[in-house]
C-alpha positions as CSV (number, residue, x, y, z in Angstrom):
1,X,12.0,4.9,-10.4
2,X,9.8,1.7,-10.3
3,X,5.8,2.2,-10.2
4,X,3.9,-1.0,-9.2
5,X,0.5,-2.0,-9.3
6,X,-1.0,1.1,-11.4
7,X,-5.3,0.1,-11.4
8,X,-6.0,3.2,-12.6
9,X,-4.5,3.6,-16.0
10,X,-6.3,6.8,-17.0
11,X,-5.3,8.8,-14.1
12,X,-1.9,7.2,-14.6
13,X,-1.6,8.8,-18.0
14,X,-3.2,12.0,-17.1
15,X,-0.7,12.3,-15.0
16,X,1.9,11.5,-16.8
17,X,0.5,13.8,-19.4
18,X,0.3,17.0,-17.0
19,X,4.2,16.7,-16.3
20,X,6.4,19.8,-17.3
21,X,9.6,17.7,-18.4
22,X,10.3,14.4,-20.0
23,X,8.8,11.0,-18.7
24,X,10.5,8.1,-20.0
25,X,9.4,4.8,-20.0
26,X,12.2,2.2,-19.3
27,X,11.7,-1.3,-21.5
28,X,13.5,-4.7,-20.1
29,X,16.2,-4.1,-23.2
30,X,17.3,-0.8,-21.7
31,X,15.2,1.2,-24.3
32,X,13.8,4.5,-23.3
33,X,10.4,5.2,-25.2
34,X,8.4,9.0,-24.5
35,X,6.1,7.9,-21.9
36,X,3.8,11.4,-22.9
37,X,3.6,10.2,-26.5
38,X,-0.1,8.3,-27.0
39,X,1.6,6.6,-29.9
40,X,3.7,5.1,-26.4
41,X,0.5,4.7,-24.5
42,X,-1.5,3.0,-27.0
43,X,1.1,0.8,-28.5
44,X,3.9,0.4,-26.2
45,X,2.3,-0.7,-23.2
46,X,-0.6,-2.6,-24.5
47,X,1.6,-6.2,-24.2
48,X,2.0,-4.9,-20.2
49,X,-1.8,-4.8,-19.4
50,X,-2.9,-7.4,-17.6
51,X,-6.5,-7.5,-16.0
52,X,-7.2,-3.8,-16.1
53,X,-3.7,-3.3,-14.6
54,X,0.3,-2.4,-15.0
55,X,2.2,-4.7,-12.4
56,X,5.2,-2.7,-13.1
57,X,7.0,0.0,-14.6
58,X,10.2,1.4,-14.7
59,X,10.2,5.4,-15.4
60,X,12.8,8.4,-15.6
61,X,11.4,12.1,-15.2
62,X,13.4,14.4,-15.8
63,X,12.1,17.3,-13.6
64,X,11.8,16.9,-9.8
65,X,8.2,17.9,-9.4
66,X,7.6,15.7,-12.0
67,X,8.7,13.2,-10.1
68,X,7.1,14.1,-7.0
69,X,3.8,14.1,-8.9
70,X,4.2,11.0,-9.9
71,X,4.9,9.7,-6.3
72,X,2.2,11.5,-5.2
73,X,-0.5,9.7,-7.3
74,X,0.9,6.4,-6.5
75,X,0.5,7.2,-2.8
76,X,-3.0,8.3,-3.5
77,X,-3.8,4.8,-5.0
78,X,-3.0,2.1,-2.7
């Protein structure tokens, strides 16, 4: 799934972090990269910041709640 326009990257992560299964974070080369590792958080997805904000991201969770968490917080942002 694609996740647009995250503000509020610390609830994005605790989020993340509070998911049961995997969360996989999607790079442009096809890569999949452990989007519940901090080395990922810190690291990874510092060159996608931009003013405070992700524009985009494209992740796999592999549990359906998961998921549904996930789609849940993005609803609660915007």
């Amino acid at each position: 799934m694609k996740v647009e326009n995250i503000t509020d990257i610390k609830k994005f992560f605790e989020v993340v972090d509070s998911c049961k299964g995997k969360v996989m974070l999607v790079t442009g080369e096809g890569d999949r990269l452990n989007l519940k590792s901090k080395l990922t958080q810190y690291v990874s997805l510092a060159g996608i910041f931009s003013n405070g904000m992700i524009p985009e991201l494209e992740i796999i969770a592999s549990e359906p709640e998961d998921v549904q968490r996930i789609l849940d917080f993005m609803v609660g942002t915007k």
